[in-house]
GUMARKOL-324543 format. One record per residue (C-alpha): residue number from 1; x, y, z. Coordinates in nm, 3 decimals. Layout:
BEGIN
+-----+---------+---------+---------+
: seq :      c1 :      c2 :      c3 :
+-----+---------+---------+---------+
: NUM :       X :       Y :       Z :
...
+-----+---------+---------+---------+
***
This chain:
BEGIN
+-----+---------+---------+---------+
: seq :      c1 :      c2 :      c3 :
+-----+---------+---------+---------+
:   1 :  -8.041 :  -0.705 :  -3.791 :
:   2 :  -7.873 :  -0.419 :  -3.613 :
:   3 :  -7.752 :  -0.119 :  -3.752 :
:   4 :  -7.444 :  -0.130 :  -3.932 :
:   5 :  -7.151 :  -0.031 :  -3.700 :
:   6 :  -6.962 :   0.305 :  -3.785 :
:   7 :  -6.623 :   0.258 :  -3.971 :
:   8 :  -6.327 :   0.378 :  -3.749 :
:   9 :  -6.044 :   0.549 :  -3.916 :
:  10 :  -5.722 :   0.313 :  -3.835 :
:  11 :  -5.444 :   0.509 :  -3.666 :
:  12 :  -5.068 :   0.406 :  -3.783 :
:  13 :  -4.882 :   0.176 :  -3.641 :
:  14 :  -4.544 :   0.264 :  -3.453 :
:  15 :  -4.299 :   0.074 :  -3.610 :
:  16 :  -3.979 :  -0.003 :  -3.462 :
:  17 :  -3.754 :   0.206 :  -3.658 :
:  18 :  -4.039 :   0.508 :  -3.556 :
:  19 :  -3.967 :   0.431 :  -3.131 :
:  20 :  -3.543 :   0.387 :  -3.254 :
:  21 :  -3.558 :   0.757 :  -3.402 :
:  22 :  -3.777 :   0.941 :  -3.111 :
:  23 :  -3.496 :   0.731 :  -2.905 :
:  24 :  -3.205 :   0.857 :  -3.084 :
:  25 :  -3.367 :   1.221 :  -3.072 :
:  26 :  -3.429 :   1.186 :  -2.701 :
:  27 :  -3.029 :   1.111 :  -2.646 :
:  28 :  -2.925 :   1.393 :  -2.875 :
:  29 :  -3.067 :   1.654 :  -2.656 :
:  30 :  -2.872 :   1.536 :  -2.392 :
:  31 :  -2.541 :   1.398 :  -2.522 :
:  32 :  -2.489 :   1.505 :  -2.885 :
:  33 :  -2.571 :   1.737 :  -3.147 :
:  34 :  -2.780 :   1.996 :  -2.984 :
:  35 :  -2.643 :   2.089 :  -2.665 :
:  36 :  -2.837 :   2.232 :  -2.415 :
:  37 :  -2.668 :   2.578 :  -2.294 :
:  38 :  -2.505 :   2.545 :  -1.908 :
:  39 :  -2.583 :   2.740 :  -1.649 :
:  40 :  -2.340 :   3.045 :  -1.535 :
:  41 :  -2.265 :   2.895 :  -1.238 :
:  42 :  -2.137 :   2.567 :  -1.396 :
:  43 :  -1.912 :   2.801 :  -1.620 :
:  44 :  -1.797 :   2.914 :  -1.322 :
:  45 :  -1.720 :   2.655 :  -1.193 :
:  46 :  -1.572 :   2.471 :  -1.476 :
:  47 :  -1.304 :   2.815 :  -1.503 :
:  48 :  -1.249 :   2.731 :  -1.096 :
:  49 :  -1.134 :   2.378 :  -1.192 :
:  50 :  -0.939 :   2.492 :  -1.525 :
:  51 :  -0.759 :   2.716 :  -1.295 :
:  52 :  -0.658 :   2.455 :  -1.053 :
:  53 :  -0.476 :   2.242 :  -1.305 :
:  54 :  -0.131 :   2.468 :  -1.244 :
:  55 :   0.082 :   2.318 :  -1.046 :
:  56 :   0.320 :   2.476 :  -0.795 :
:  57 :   0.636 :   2.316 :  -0.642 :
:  58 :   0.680 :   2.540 :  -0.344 :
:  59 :   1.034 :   2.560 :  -0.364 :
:  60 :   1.053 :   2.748 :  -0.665 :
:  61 :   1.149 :   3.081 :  -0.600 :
:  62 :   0.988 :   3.211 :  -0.894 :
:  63 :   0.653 :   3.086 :  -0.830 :
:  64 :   0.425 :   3.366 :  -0.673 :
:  65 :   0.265 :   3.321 :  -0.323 :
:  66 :  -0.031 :   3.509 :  -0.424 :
:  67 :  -0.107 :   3.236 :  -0.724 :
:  68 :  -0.050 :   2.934 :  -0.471 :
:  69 :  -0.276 :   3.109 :  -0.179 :
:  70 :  -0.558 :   3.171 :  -0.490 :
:  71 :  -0.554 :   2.809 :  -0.624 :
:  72 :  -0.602 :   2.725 :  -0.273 :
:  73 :  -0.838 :   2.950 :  -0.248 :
:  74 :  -1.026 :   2.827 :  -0.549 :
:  75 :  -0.935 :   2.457 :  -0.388 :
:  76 :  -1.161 :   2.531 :  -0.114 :
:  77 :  -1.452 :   2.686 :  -0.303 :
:  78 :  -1.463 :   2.369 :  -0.503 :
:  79 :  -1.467 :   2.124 :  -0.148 :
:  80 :  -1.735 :   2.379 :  -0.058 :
:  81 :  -1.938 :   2.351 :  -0.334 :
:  82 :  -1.935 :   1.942 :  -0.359 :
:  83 :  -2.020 :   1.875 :   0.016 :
:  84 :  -2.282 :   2.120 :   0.033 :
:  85 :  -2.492 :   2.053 :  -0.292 :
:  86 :  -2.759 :   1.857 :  -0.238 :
:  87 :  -2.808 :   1.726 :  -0.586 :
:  88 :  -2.490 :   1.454 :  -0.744 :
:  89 :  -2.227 :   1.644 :  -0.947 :
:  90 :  -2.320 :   1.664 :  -1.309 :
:  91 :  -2.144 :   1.424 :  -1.549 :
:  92 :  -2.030 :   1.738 :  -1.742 :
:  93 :  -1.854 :   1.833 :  -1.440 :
:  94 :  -1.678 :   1.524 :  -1.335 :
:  95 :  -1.441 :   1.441 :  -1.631 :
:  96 :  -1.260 :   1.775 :  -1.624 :
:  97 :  -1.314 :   1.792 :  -1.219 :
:  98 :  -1.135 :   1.408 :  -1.165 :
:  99 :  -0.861 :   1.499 :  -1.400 :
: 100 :  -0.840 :   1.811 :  -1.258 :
: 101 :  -0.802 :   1.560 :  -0.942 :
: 102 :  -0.537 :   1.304 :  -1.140 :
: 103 :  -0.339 :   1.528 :  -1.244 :
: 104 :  -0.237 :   1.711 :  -0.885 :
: 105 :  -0.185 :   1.350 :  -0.714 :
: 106 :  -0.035 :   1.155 :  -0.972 :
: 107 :   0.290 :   1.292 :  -0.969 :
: 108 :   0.652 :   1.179 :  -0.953 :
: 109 :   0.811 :   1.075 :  -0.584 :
: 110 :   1.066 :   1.266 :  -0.470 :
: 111 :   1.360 :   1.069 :  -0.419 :
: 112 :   1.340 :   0.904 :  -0.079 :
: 113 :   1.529 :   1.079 :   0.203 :
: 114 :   1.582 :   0.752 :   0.428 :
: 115 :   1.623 :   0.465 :   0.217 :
: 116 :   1.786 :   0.273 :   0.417 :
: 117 :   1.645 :   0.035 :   0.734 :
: 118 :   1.328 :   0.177 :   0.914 :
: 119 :   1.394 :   0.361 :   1.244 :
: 120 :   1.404 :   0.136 :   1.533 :
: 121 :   1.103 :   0.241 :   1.767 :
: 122 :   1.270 :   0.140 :   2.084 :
: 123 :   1.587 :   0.423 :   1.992 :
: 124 :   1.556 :   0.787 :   2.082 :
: 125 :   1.686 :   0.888 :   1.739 :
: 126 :   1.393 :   0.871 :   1.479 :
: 127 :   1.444 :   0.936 :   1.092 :
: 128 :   1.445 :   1.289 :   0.962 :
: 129 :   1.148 :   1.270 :   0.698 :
: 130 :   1.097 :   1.535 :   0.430 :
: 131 :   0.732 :   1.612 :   0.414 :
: 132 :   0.588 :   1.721 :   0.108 :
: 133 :   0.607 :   2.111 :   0.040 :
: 134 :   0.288 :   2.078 :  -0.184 :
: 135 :   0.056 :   1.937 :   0.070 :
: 136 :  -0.139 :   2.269 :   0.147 :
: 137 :  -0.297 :   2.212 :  -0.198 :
: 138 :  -0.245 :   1.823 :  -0.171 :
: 139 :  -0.495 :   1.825 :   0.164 :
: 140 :  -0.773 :   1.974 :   0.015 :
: 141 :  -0.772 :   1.754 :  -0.306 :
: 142 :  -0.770 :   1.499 :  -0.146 :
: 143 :  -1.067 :   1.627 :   0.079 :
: 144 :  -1.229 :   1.697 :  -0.248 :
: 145 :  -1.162 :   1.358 :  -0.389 :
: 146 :  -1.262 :   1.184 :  -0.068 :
: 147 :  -1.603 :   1.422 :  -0.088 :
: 148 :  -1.687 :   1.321 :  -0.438 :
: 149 :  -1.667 :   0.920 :  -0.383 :
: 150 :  -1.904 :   0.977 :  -0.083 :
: 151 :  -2.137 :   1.218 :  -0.296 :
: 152 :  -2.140 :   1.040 :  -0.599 :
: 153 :  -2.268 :   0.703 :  -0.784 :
: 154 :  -2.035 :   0.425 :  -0.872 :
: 155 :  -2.162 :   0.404 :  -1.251 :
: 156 :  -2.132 :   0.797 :  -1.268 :
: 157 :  -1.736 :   0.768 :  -1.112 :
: 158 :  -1.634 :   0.458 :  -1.368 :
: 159 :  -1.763 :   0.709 :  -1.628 :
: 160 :  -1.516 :   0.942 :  -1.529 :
: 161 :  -1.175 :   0.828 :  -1.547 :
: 162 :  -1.182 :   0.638 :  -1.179 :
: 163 :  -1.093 :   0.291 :  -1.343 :
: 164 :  -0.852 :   0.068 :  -1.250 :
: 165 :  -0.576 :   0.312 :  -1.357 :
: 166 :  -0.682 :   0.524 :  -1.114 :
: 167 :  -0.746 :   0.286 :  -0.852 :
: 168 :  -0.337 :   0.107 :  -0.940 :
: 169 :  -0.175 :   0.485 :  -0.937 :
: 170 :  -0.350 :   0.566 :  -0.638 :
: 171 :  -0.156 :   0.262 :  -0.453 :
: 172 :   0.190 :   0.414 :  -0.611 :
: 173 :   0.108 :   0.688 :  -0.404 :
: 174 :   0.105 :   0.545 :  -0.120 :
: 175 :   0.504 :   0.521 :  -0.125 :
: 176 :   0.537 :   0.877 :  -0.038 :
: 177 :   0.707 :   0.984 :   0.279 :
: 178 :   0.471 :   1.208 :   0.416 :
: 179 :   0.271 :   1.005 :   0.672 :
: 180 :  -0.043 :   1.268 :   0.620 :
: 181 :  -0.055 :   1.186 :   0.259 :
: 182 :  -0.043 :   0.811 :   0.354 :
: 183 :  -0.343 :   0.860 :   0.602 :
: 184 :  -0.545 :   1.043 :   0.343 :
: 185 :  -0.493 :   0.760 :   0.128 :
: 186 :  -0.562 :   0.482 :   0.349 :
: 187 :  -0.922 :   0.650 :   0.393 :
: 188 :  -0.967 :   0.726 :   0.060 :
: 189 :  -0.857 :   0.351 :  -0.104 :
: 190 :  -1.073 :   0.176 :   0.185 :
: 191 :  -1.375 :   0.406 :   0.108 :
: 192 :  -1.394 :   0.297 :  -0.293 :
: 193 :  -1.322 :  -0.093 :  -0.198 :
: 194 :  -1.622 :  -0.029 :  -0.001 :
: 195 :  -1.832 :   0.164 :  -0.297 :
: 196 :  -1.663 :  -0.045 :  -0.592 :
: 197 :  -1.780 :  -0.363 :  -0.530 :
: 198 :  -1.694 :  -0.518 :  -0.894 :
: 199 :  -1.350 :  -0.410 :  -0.801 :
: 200 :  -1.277 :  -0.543 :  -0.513 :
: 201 :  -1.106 :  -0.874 :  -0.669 :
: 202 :  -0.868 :  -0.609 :  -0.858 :
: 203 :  -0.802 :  -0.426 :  -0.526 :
: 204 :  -0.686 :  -0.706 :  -0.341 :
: 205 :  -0.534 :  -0.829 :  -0.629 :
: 206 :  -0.283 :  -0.518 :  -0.656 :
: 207 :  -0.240 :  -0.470 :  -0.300 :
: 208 :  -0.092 :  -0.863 :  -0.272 :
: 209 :   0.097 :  -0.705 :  -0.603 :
: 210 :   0.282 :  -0.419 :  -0.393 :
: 211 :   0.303 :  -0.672 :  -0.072 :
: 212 :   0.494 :  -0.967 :  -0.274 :
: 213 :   0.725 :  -0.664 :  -0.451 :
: 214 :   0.833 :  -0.555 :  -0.123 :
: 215 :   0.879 :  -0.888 :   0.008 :
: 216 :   1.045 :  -1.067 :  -0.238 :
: 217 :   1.263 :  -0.768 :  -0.399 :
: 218 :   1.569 :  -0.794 :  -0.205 :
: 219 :   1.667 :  -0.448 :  -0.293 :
: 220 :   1.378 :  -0.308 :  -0.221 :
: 221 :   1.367 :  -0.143 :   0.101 :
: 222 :   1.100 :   0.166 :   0.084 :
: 223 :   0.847 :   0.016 :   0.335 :
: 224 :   0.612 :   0.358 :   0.338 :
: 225 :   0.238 :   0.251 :   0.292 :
: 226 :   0.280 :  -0.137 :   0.390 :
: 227 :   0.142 :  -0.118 :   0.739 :
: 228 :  -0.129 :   0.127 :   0.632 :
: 229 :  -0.229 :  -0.113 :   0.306 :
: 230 :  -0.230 :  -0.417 :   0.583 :
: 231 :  -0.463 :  -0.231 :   0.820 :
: 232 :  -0.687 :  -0.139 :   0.506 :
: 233 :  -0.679 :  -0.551 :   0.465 :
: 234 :  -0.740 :  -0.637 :   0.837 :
: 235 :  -1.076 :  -0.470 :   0.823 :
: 236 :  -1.144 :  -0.654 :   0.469 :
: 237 :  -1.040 :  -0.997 :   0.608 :
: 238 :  -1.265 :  -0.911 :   0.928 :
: 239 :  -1.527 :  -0.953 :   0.731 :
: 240 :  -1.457 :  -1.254 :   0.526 :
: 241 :  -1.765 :  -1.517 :   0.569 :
: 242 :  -1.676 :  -1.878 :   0.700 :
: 243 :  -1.543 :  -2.119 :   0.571 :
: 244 :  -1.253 :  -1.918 :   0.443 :
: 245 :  -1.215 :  -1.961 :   0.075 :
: 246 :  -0.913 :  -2.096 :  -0.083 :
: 247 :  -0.797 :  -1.763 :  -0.193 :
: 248 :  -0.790 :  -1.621 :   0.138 :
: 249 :  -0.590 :  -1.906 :   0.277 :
: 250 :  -0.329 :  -1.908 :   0.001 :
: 251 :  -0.299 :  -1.506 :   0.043 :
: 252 :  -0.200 :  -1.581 :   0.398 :
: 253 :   0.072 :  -1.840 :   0.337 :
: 254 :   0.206 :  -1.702 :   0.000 :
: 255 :   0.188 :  -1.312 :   0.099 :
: 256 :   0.155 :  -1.205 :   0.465 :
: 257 :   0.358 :  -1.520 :   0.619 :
: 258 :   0.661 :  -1.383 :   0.352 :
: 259 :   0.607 :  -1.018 :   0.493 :
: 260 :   0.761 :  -1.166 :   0.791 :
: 261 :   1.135 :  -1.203 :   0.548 :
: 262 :   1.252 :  -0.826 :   0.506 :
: 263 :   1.445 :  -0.559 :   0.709 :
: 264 :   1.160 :  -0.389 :   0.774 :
: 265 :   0.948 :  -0.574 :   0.958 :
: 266 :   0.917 :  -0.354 :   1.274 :
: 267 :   0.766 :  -0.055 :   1.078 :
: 268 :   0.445 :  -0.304 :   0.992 :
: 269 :   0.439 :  -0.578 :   1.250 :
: 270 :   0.160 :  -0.498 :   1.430 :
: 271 :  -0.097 :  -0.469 :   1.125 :
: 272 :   0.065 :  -0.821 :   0.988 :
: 273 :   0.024 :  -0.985 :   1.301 :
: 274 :  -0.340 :  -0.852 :   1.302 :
: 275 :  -0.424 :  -0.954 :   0.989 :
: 276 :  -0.243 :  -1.276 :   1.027 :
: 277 :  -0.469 :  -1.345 :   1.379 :
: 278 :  -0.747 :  -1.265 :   1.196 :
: 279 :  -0.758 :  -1.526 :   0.951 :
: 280 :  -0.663 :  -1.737 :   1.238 :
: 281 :  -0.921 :  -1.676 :   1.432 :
: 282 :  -1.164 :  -1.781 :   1.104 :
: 283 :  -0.963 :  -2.105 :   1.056 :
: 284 :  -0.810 :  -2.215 :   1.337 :
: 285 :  -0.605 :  -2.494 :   1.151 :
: 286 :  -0.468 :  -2.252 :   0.955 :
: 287 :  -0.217 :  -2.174 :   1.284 :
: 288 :  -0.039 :  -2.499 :   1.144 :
: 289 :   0.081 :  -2.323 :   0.877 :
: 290 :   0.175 :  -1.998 :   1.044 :
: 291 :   0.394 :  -2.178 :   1.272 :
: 292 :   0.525 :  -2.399 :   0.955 :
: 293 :   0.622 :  -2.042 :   0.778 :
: 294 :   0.710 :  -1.871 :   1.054 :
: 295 :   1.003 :  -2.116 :   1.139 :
: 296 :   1.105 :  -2.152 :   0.810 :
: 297 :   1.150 :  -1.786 :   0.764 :
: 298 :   1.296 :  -1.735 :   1.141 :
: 299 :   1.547 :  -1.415 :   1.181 :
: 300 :   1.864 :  -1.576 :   1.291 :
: 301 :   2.106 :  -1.257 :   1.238 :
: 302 :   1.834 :  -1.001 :   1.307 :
: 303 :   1.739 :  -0.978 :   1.721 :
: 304 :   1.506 :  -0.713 :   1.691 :
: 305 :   1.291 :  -0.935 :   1.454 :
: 306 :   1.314 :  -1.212 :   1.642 :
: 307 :   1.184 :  -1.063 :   1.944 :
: 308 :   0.889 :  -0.947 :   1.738 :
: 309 :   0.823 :  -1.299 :   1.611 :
: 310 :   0.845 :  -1.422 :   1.949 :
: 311 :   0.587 :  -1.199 :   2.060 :
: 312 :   0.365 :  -1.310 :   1.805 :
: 313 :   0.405 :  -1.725 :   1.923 :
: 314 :   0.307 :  -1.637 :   2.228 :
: 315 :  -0.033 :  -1.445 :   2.089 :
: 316 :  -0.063 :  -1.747 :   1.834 :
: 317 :  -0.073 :  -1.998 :   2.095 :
: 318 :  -0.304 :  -1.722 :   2.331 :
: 319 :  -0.571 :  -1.748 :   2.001 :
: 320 :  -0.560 :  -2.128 :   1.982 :
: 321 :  -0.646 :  -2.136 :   2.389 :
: 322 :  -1.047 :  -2.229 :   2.283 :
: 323 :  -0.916 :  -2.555 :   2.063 :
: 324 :  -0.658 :  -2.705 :   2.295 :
: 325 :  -0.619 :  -3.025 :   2.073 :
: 326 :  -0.476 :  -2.768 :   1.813 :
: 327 :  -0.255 :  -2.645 :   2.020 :
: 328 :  -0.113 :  -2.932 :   2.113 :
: 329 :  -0.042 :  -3.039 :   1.747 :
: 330 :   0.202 :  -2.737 :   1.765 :
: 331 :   0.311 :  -2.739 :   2.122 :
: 332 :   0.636 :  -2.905 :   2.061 :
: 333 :   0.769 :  -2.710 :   1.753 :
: 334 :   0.658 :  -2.409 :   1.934 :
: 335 :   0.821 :  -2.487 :   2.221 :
: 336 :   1.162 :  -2.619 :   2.073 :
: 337 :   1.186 :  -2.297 :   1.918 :
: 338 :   1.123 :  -2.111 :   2.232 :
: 339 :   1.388 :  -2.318 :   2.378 :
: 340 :   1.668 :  -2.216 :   2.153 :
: 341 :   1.606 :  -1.830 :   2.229 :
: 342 :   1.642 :  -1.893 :   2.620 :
: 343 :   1.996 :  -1.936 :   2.544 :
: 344 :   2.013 :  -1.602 :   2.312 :
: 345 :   2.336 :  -1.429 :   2.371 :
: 346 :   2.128 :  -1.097 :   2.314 :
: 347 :   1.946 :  -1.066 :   2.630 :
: 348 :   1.650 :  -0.867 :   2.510 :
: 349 :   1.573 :  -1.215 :   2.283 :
: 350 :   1.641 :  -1.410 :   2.601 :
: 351 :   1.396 :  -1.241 :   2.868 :
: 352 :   1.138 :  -1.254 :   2.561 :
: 353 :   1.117 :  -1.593 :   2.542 :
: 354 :   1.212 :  -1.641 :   2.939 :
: 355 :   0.830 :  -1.434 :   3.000 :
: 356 :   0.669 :  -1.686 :   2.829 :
: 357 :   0.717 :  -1.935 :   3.056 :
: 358 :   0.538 :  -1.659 :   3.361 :
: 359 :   0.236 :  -1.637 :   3.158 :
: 360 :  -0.049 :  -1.871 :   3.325 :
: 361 :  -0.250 :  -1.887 :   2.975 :
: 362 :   0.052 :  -2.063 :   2.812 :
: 363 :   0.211 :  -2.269 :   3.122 :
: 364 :  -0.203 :  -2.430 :   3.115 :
: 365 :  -0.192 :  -2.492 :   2.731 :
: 366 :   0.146 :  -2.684 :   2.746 :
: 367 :   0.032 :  -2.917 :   3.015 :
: 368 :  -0.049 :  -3.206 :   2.844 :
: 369 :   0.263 :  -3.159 :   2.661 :
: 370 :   0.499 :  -3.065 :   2.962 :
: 371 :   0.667 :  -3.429 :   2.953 :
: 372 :   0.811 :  -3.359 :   2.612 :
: 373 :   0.857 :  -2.945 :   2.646 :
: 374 :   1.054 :  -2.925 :   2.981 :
: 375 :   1.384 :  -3.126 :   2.875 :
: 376 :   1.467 :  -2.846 :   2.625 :
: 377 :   1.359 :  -2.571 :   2.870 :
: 378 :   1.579 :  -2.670 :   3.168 :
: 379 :   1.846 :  -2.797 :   2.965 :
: 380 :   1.823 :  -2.385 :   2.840 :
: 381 :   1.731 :  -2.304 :   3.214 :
: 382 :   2.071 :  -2.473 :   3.325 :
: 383 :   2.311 :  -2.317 :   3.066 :
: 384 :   2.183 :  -2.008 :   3.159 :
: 385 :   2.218 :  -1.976 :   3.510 :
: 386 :   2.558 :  -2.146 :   3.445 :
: 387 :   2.703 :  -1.988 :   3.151 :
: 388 :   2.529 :  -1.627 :   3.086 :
: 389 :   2.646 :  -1.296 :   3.078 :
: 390 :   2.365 :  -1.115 :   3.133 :
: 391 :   2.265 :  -1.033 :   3.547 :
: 392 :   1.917 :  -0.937 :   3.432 :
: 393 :   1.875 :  -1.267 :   3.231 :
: 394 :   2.025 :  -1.504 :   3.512 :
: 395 :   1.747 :  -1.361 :   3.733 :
: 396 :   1.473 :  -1.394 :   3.532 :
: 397 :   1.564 :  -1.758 :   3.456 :
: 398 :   1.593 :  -1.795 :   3.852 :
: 399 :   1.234 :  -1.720 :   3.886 :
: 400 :   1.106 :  -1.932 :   3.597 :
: 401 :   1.348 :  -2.241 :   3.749 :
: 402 :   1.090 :  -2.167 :   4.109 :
: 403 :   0.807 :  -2.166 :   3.933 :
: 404 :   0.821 :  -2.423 :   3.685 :
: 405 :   1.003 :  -2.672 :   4.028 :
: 406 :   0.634 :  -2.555 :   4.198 :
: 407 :   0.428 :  -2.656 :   3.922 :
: 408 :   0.633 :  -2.982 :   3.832 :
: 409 :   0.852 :  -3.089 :   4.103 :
: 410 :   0.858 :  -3.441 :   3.996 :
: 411 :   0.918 :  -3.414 :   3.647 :
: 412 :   1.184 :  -3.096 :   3.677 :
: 413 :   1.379 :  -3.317 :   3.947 :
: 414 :   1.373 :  -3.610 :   3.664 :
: 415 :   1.461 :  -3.327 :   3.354 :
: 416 :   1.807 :  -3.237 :   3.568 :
: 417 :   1.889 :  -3.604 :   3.664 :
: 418 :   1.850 :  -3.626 :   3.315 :
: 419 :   2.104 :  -3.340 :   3.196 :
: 420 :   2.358 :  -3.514 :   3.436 :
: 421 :   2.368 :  -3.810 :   3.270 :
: 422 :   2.437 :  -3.676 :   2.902 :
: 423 :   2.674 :  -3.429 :   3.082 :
: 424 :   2.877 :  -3.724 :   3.205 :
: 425 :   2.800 :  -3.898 :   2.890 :
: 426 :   2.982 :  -3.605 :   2.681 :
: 427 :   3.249 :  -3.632 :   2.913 :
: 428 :   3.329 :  -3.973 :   2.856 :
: 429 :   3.321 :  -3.905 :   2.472 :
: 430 :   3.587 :  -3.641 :   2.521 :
: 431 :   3.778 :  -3.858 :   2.746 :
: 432 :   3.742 :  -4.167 :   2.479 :
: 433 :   3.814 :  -3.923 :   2.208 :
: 434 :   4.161 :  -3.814 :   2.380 :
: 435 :   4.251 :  -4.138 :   2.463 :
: 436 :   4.211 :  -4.233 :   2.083 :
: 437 :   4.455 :  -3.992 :   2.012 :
: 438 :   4.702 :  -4.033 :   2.272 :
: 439 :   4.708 :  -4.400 :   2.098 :
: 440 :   4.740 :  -4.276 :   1.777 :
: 441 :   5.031 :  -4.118 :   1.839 :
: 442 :   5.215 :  -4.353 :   2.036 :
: 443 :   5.136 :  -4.614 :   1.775 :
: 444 :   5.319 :  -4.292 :   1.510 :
+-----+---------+---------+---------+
***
C-alpha cells in the first residue's frame, strides 16, 4: 500500500451570481457610477462643440461678425481634429458632437424663391436662386458630418442619435435651393447607404416616399433634390444582382415610370432615364413595360416633354439592339407613336422624331417590321411635305423620304399607291356625304 495521498484544501467555486457582480463592476467603471475623470483636451473640446450650438442667420443685423467668424473658427478646429485623429471618436464625444451636428442642419426651409415651373435649359434666362446666407458654417458641418461617418463605426453612430430620424430629416433637406447644400447631401446620404447596411431597405423605402409625393401631388411643384436622389439610386440599382427581384421591378413601374407625369420633368430627365436604362439593361423584358407606361403617361400639351420622351424611345430601342426579338414585340407601338409626332405642329417635336428615322441602329432594328411601320411614316412623310409650316421641317422630311425610297423602293412606291387610294376613298365619302344632303333637302 502506498502512502496516503496529501489532502488538498478545496478552493471555492465561482458561482454565477460571483462572474454577474465582477461583470456589473467591470461596466460601472466605464458607464455608471464611478466615472472615470476626462482628459483636458476632451473638455476642450466638448466647450468647442457647446459653443457651436448658436446659431446665426446672417441677415440679422444685430448678430456680430466676430461671433460668426469664431464659431467658424471653432467649426474648423473640430473638422481638424476628427480627420486627423488616428484613434475613433469617443462615445462621450459623439452624442453632444451629432446633436451639435442636428441641430445646425435640421432647420426650417426658407420659403422657396421659384416655385413655379423649372427653368427651361434650352432659354438664356435661368431662375434667380437665393442661396443660403448660412452656408459658411453649413460647409464645414457638413464636412464634419461627412468626416465622422467615414471615421467612425456603424454600431458607435446608431448609438448616437443617427437613426432613422436622422437618416428621414436628412432627405427633407434635400429640398433646399442651394445646389451646394444639395451636393453635400447627395455625398453624404450615398456614403451611410453604403455604411448602414441594415438600413438600406428604409433608405430606399423613403426615397420612393419623396419620389411618389412629388409625382403624384399635383400641387406640388418644388423639384430641388429629385435628380440628385435619382443619381444616388442609379448607382444603387447598378449594382442590383440578377434576376431582378420583384421589388425592384415594381419600383420601376409604380415610381420612376410616374416621374415621367409632372411639370418638371426636364430638371431630372437625365438621371430618370439612367436609372430607368439601368434596370433595363438587367431585365430586358422589362422595356415592355416602359413603353406600356410611357404611352400611357405621354405629354400631349407639353412639347418640351415630349421631345424628352422621344429622346428616350430612341435610347430604349438603342438598349434592346442585343435582343432583336424584343424589339420587335415593341416595334409597332413604338413606331405608331413616332408617327404621330412627324406631324407635330411644333417643329422642334417634329425634327425629333424626323432624326430617328437617319439613325442606322434604329432603321436595322425595324427591318423585319418595316412592312407594318412605313404606312404610318409616309402617310406622316406626305402631310408634311404637303401641309407644314415649318421650312426646316419640310427639309428634313425631304431627306428621310430619299433615304427611306433607297432603302425600300418597292415597298415606299406600294405605301404611296396606297395613300392614293384612301385619299380618293375620303373623297368619295365627302362627295356621297354631300349628295345625301343635297337629297335631303330637296326631299324638305
Amino acid at each position: 500500500m502506498g502512502a496516503p495521498k496529501p489532502y488538498l484544501k478545496r478552493k471555492n467555486s465561482i458561482t454565477l451570481r460571483d462572474l454577474f457582480n465582477r461583470d456589473t463592476k467591470y461596466q460601472n467603471a466605464f458607464t455608471g457610477a464611478t466615472e472615470l475623470p476626462r482628459p483636458p483636451e476632451t473638455d476642450k473640446l466638448f466647450q468647442i462643440i457647446s459653443m457651436c450650438n448658436r446659431l446665426f442667420t446672417f441677415v440679422d443685423p444685430a448678430e456680430s461678425s466676430a461671433d460668426q467668424e469664431e464659431k467658424q473658427h471653432n467649426l474648423s478646429q473640430i473638422l481638424t481634429i476628427i480627420c486627423t485623429s488616428k484613434q475613433p471618436i469617443e462615445s462621450q464625444i459623439l452624442n453632444p458632437l451629432i446633436s451639435m451636428i442636428s441641430t445646425n442642419i435640421f432647420q426650417p426651409l426658407p420659403v422657396p424663391t421659384n416655385q413655379h415651373l423649372p427653368f427651361d435649359p434650352l432659354e438664356d434666362d435661368l431662375p434667380v436662386l437665393t442661396p443660403l446666407p448660412s452656408w459658411p458654417h453649413l460647409e464645414i458641418i457638413y464636412d464634419i458630418l461627412s468626416s465622422l461617418i467615414s471615421n467612425t463605426e456603424t454600431k458607435a453612430l446608431k448609438r448616437n442619435q443617427l437613426n432613422r430620424t436622422f437618416l428621414s430629416n436628412l432627405l427633407v433637406r434635400f429640398q433646399s435651393e442651394d445646389p451646394r447644400e444639395r451636393v453635400k447631401l447627395k455625398a453624404i446620404y450615398h456614403l451611410l447607404y453604403t455604411k448602414f447596411i441594415h438600413e438600406r431597405s428604409f433608405m430606399r423605402k423613403s426615397m420612393n416616399n419623396v419620389f411618389l409625393n412629388f409625382a403624384l401631388e399635383p400641387t406640388n411643384e418644388r423639384y430641388f433634390g429629385i435628380s440628385e436622389l435619382l443619381e444616388i439610386y442609379g448607382s444603387i440599382i447598378h449594382g442590383f444582382a440578377i434576376p431582378l427581384k420583384d421589388e425592384h421591378k415594381l419600383f420601376l413601374k409604380r415610381v420612376l415610370i410616374p416621374l415621367h407625369k409632372p411639370k418638371g420633368l426636364v430638371a431630372y430627365q437625365r438621371q430618370l432615364y439612367y436609372c430607368v436604362m439601368e434596370l433595363v439593361k438587367k431585365d430586358m423584358h422589362l422595356s415592355e413595360v416602359v413603353l406600356q407606361e410611357i404611352l400611357r403617361y405621354w405629354p400631349r400639351t407639353n412639347c418640351q416633354k415630349e421631345v424628352l420622351i422621344i429622346g428616350e424611345l430612341e435610347e430604349l430601342a438603342e438598349v434592346l439592339e442585343s435582343v432583336p426579338e424584343q424589339f420587335e414585340k415593341l416595334a409597332i407601338s413604338l413606331c405608331s407613336q413616332i408617327a404621330k409626332c412627324l406631324t407635330s405642329y411644333n417643329s422642334q417635336v417634329a425634327e425629333r422624331a424626323l432624326h430617328i428615322w437617319n439613325n442606322e441602329k434604329f432603321i436595322k432594328l425595324t427591318s423585319n417590321k418595316m412592312k407594318e411601320i412605313l404606312p404610318s411614316v409616309v402617310a406622316g412623310i406626305e402631310s408634311n411635305l404637303n401641309l407644314h409650316w415649318s421650312k426646316s421641317v419640310k427639309e428634313v422630311t425631304t431627306s428621310v423620304k430619299t433615304m427611306l425610297e433607297e432603302l425600300y423602293p418597292s415597298l415606299y412606291s406600294k405605301c404611296l399607291q396606297q395613300l392614293k387610294l384612301q385619299e380618293i376613298q375620303l373623297q368619295e365619302k365627302e362627295m356621297n356625304r354631300r349628295l345625301m344632303w343635297e337629297m335631303l333637302k330637296t326631299a324638305i
